[in-house]
C-alpha positions as CSV (number, residue, x, y, z in Angstrom):
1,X,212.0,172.2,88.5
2,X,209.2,174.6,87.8
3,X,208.5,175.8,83.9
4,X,209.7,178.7,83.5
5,X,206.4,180.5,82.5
6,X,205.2,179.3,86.2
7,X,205.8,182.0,89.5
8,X,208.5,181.1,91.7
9,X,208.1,181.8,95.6
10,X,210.8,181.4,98.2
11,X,209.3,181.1,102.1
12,X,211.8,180.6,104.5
13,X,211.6,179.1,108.0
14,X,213.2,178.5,111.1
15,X,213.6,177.2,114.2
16,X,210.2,179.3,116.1
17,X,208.5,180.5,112.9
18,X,204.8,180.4,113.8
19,X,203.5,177.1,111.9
20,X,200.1,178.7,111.0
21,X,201.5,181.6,109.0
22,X,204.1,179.5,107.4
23,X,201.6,176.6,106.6
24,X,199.1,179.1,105.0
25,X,201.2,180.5,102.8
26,X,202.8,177.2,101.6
27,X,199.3,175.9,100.6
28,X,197.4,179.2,99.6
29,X,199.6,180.3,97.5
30,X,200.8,176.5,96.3
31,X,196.7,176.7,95.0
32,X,197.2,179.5,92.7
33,X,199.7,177.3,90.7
34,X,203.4,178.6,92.3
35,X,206.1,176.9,92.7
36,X,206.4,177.2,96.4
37,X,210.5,176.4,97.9
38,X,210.4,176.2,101.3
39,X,213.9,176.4,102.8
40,X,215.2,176.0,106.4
41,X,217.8,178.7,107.6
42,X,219.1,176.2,110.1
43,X,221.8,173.5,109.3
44,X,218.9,170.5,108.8
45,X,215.3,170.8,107.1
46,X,213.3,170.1,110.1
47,X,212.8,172.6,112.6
48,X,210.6,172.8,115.5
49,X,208.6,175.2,114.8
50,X,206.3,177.5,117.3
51,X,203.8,175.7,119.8
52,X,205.5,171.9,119.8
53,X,204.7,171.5,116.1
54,X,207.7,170.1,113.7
55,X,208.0,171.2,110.1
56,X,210.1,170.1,107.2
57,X,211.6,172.6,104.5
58,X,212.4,171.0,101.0
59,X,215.7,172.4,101.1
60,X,218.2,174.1,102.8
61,X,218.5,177.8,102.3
62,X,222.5,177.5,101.6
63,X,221.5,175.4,98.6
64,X,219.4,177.8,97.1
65,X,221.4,181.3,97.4
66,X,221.6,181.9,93.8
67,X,218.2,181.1,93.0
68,X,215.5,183.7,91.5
69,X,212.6,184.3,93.0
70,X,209.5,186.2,91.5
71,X,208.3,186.5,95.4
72,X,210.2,185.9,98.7
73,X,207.4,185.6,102.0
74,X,209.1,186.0,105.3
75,X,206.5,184.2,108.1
76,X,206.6,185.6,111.8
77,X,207.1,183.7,114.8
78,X,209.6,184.2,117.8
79,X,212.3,183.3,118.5
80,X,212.0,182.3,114.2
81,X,211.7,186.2,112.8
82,X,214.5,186.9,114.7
83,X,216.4,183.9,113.3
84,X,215.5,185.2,110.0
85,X,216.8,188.4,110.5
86,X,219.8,187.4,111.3
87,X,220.5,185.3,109.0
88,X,222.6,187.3,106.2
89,X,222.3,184.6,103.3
90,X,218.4,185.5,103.5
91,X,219.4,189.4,104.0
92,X,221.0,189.2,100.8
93,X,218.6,187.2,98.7
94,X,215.7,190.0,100.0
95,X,217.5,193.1,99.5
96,X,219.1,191.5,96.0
97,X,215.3,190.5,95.1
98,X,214.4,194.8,96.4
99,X,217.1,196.1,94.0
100,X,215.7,193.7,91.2
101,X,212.0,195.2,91.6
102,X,210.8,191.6,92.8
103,X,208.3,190.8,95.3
104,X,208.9,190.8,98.9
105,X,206.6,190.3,101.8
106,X,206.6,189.8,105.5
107,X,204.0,189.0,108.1
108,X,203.6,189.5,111.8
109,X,207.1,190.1,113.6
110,X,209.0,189.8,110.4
111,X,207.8,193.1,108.8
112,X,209.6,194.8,111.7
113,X,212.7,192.5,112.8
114,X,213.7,191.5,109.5
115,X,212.5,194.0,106.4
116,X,212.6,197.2,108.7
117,X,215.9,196.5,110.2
118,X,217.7,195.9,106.8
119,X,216.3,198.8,105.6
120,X,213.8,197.9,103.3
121,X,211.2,200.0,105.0
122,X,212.5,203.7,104.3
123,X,210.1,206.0,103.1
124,X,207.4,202.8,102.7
125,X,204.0,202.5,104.6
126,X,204.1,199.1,106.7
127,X,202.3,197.0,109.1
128,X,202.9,194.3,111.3
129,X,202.0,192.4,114.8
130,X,200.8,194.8,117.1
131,X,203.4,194.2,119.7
132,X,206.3,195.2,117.4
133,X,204.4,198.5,115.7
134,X,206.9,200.4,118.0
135,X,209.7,198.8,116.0
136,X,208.4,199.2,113.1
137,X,207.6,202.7,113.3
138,X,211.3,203.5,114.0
139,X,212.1,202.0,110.3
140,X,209.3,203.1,108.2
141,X,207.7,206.1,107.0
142,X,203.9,205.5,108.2
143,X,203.2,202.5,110.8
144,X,199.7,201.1,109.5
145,X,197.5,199.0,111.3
146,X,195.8,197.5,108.0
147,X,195.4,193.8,108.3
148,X,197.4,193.8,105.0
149,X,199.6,196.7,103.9
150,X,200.8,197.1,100.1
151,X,203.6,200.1,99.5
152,X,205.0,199.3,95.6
153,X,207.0,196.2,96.0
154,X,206.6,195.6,99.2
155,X,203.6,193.9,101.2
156,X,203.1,193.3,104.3
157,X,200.5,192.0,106.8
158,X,200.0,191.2,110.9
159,X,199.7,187.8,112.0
160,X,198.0,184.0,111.5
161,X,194.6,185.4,111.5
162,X,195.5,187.8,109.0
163,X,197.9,185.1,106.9
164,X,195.2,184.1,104.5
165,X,193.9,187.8,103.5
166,X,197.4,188.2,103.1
167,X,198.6,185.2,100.6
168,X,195.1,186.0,98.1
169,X,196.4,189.6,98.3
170,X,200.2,188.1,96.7
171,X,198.5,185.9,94.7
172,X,196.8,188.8,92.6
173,X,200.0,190.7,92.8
174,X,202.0,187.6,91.1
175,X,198.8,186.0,89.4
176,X,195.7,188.3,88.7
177,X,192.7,189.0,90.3
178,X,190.7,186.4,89.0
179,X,193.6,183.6,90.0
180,X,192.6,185.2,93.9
181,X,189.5,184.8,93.3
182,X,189.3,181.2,92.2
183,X,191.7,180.2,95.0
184,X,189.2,182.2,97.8
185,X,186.2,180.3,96.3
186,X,187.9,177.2,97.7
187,X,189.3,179.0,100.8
188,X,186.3,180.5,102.0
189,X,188.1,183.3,104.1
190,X,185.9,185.5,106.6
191,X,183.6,188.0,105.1
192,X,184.1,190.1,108.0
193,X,187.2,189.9,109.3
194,X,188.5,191.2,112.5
195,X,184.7,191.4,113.9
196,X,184.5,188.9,116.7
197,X,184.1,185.6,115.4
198,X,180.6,183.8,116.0
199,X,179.3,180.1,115.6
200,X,175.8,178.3,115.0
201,X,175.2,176.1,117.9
202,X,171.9,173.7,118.6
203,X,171.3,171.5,121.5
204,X,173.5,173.2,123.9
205,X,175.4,170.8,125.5
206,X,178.6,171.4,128.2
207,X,181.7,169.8,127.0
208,X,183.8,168.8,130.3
209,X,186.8,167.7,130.8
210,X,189.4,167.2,134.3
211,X,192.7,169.3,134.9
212,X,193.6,169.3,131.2
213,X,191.6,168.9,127.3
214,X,193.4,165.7,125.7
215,X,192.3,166.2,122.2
216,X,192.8,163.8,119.0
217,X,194.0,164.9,115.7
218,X,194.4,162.2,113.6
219,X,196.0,162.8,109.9
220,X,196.6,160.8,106.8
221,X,198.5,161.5,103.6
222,X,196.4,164.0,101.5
223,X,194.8,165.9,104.8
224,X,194.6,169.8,104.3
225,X,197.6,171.4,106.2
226,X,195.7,174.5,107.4
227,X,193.0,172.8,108.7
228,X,195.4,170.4,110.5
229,X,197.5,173.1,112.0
230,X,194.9,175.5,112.8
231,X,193.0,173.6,115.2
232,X,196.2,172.4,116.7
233,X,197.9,175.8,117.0
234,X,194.7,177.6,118.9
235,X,194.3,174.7,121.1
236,X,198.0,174.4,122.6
237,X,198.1,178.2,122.7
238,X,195.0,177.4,125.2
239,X,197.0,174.9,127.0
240,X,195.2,172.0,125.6
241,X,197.2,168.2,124.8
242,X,196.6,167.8,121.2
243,X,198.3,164.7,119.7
244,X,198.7,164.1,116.3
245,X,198.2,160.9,115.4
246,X,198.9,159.5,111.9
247,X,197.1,156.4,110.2
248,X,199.5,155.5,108.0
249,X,202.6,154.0,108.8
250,X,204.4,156.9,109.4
251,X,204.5,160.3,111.6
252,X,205.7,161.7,108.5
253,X,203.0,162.7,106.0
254,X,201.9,165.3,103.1
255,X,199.5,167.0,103.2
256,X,197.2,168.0,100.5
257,X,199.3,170.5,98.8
258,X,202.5,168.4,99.7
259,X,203.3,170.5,102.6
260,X,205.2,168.4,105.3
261,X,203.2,167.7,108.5
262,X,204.7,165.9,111.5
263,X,203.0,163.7,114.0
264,X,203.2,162.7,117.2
265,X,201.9,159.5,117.4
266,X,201.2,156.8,115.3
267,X,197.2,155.8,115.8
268,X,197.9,152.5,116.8
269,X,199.9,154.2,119.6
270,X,196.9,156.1,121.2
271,X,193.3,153.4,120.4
272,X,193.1,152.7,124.3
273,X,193.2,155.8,125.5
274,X,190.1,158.3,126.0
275,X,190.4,162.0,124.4
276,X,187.6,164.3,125.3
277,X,187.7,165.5,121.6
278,X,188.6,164.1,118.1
279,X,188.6,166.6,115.8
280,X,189.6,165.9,112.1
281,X,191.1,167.8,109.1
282,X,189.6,167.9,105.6
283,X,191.3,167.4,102.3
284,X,189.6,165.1,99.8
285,X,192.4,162.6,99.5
286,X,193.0,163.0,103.3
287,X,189.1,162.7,104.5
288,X,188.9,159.7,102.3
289,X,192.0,157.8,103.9
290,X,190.5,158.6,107.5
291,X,187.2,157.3,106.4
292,X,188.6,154.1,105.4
293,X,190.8,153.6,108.5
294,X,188.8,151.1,110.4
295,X,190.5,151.8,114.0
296,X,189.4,155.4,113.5
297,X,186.0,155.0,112.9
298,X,185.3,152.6,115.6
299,X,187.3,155.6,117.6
300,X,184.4,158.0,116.8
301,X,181.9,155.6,117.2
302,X,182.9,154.9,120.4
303,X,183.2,158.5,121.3
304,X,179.9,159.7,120.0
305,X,177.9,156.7,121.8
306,X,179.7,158.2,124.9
307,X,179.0,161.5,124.1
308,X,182.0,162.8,124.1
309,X,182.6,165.6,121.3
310,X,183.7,165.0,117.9
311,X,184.2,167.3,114.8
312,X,185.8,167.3,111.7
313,X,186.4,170.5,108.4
314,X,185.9,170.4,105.0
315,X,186.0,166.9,103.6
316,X,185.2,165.1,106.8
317,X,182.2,165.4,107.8
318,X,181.1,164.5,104.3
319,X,183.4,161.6,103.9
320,X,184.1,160.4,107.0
321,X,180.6,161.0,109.7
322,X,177.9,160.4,106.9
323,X,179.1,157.4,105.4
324,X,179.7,155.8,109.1
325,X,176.3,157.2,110.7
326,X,177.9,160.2,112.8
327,X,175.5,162.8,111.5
328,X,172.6,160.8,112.4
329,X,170.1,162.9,114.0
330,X,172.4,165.9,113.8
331,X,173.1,169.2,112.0
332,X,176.1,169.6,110.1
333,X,177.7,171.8,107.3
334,X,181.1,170.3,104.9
335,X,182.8,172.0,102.4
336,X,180.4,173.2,99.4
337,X,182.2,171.1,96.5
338,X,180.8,167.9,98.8
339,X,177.9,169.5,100.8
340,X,175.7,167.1,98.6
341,X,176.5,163.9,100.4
342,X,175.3,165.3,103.3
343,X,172.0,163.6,103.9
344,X,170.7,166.9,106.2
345,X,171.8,169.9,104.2
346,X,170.1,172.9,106.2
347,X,173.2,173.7,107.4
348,X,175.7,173.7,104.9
349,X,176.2,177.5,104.6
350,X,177.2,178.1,108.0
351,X,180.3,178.3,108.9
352,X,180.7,176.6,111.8
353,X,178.2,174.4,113.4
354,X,177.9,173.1,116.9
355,X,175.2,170.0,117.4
356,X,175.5,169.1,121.0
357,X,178.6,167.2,120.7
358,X,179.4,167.1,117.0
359,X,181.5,170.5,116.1
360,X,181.7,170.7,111.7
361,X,183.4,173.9,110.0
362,X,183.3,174.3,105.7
363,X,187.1,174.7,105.0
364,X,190.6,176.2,105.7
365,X,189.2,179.4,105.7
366,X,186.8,178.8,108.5
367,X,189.1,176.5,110.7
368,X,190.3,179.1,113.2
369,X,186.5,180.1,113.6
370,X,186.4,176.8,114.2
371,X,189.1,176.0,116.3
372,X,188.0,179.2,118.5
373,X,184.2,177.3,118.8
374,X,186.0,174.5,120.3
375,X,188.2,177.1,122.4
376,X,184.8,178.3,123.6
377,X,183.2,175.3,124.3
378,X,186.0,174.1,126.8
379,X,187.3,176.9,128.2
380,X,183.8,179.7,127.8
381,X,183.9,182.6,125.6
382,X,186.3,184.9,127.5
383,X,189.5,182.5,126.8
384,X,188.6,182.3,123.1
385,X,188.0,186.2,122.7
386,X,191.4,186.7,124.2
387,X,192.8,183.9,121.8
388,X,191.1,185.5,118.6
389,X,192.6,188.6,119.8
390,X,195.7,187.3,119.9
391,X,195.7,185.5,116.5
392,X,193.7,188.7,114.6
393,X,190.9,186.5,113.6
């Protein structure tokens, strides 16, 4: 149980919510100190969520119907919105929490589907996923097409790329300001969002690949959930095969702010086979587990003396390339709490950084910058404009 001084936040999922959204909002606002629930609307606490990925709630939704919430976060996702707005336990917990003067927000289809069709959007300014702002406009005063819209006790925002803006703006609602701004010094969120998204790159190399990108993502327990899901997400919405593979003993594993991530594979399962990228997550705890996983590292080694691409966010490249001699000869850039075990640091404030075929990004702000590089790389520039498009990067 939390304390009861401590801010309690309800985010429900379902079958088809959009992993990215739901993910960022677990763990972003998880960092300001919330007691985040996350309940499943379906009759079991995994679901499949959007784009092959599994997710697991802490609890059932029909456990919790009584509870008190000081903020209830509604993800997006299709067919899971539409789940959501069907489902009347929820309906009753948001409009309950509306009459109460508490906190409700919604994000990409949601806004529309669930919040505007119960009613909630009379008389309010609103935004959502540009493919519903029809729908929305039919059940709100003004249709906005802010990346994050705020109307009294009501906020609302438009999709992944937009989820992280989003989650800071909830944390100062529920926290302060200077609680949002501690948790985006850690973030690192895009100074410019919704400009098309850029990336240093030296040594230009081609990354190939035949008929389909088979792309590695291994995880451990302790591995950052956005970065994880992120790079996953934007790559099987560009028709890559990315497997998840876990070190541990498990496919089950928590992440670094105990969100539940779900993998494919068990690394053992997949150290014959060649991937024509292995990209891995930060998260201090997590970055040190995959930098002590011996199968892993003779993975990249082998990789990198093939030249085949490699990458890692946050953590990694600090814990995991420079210990083992990946960043040898090679720029690089790591999170700036470990930037100083970098041996090479003339890097370390961009974003994302491309060195022939090493690919390192700073944090779980910067991963879908990052995972758009890699989009880039494989596909050209074209597919990954369309994708940042699509995510409202």
């Amino acid at each position: 149980m939390a304390p009861s001084s401590t801010k309690k936040v309800l985010i429900p999922i379902a079958h088809g919510t959009e992993p990215l959204e739901a993910v960022a909002m677990i763990t972003v606002l998880r960092r300001s100190g919330a007691y985040v629930t996350v309940a499943s609307v379906e009759n079991q606490v995994a679901v499949d969520a959007c784009h092959g990925i599994k997710m697991v709630a802490d609890t059932l939704l029909s456990d919790i119907t009584d509870s008190i919430f000081d903020l209830i976060m509604l993800p997006g996702g299709l067919p899971g919105g539409q789940t959501l707005k069907n489902c009347k336990p929820l309906e009753k917990m948001v409009k309950k929490q509306d009459t109460d003067g508490r906190l409700n927000a919604a994000i990409c289809c949601s806004p529309a589907l669930a919040l505007g069709s119960w009613g909630l959007l009379e008389g309010k300014k609103a935004t959502c996923y540009p493919v519903f702002m029809e729908n929305l406009a039919g059940n709100c005063a003004t249709a906005s097409e802010s990346r994050v819209e705020i109307d009294g006790k009501i906020v609302t925002s438009r999709g992944p790329g937009t989820t992280i803006e989003f989650s800071l703006t909830l944390i100062e609602k529920l926290c302060g300001k200077q609680t949002a701004v501690d948790v985006s010094s850690i973030l690192l969120p895009r100074p410019n969002p919704g400009e098309d998204f850029t990336f240093t790159e030296l040594n230009q190399t081609s990354w190939t690949f035949e008929d389909t990108p088979q792309i590695l993502v291994p995880i451990a327990e302790g591995s950052d959930e956005i970065e994880t899901i992120a790079v996953v997400d934007i790559l099987r919405r560009a028709k890559a095969n990315v497997v998840i593979a876990s070190v541990s003993n498990s496919l089950a594993v928590v992440g670094s702010h105990k969100a539940n991530l779900v993998a494919n594979v068990l690394l053992d399962e997949v150290l014959e086979k060649s991937f024509d990228l292995i990209m891995l997550p930060g998260g201090l705890n997590g970055a040190s587990r995959l930098s002590r996983c011996e199968k892993l590292v003779n993975m990249l080694k082998k990789q990198a003396e093939a030249n085949r691409p490699y990458g890692g966010i946050c953590a990694s490249p600090a814990y995991v390339f420079e210990p083992h001699g990946l960043l040898k000869g090679k720029k690089a850039t790591t999170h700036p709490v470990v930037s100083n075990r970098l041996s090479d640091q003339s890097h370390v404030d961009h974003r994302v950084v491309v060195d022939g075929n090493l690919i390192t990004s700073r944090a779980p702000g910067t991963a879908m910058e990052c995972a758009l590089a890699i989009v880039e790389k494989l596909y050209g520039r074209e597919k990954a404009l369309q994708l940042a498009k699509a995510t409202l990067v």
